[in-house]
N, C-alpha and C positions, 0 to 999 in steps of 0.2 A: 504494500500500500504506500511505503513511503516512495519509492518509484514512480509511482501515479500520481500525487501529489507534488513531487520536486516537478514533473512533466507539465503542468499548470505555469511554468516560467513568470509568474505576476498577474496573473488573471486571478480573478476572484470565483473561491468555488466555496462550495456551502458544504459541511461533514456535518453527519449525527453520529457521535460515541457517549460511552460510558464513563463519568466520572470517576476520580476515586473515591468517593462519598455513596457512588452505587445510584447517583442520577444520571438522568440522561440530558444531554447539551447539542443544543443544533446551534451550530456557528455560518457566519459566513464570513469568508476569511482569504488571506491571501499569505504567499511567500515575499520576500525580495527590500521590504518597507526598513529602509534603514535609519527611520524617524528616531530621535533619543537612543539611541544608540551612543556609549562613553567609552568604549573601549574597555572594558573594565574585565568583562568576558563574565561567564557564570562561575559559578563553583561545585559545579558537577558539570557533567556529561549528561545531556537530554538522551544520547542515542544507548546509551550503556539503560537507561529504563524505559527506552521505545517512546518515547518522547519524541513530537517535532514542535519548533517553537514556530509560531505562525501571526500574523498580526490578523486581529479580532478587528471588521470591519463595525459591530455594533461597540464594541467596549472604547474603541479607538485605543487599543493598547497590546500589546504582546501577550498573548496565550501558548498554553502546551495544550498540543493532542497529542492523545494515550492513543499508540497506532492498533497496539492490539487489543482494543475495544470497540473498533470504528462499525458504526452498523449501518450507515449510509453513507456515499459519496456523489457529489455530479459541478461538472464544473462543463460547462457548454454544455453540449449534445453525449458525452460519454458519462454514465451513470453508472454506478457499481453499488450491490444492497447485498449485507451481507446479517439478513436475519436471524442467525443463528447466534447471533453475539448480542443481539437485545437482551435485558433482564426481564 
């Protein structure tokens, strides 16, 4: 999934996953947004906990998607729904 996501190059696509709280969250969101960005870097590794960091078009601010909790995806005309990961 993280493969089909990096393939969106800055367009905006919409994911439903699972939180860690055990809710569910529909984003729409994009990659690339280098807004508030300090150089500072994290203090972990998003990809060591399947983590992508993605800029939240409603929050206006940087979010993590849990990749492997994702239970919908669609960004243009290419949709992928993977119901079996819903709670």
């Amino acid at each position: 999934m993280k493969q089909v996501i990096q393939e969106t190059k800055g367009k905006y696509f919409s994911v439903v996953f699972t939180k860690k709280d055990g809710s569910t969250r529909r984003m729409t969101a994009r990659l690339g947004v280098k807004k508030g960005i300090n150089g500072k870097g994290m203090s972990y590794d998003p990809n060591e906990k399947d983590l992508m960091v993605v800029w939240d078009a409603q929050k206006n601010d940087y979010r993590m998607v849990n990749l492997s909790t994702i239970i919908s995806f669609k960004c243009g005309s290419k949709v992928i729904n993977n119901r079996s990961k819903s709670v």
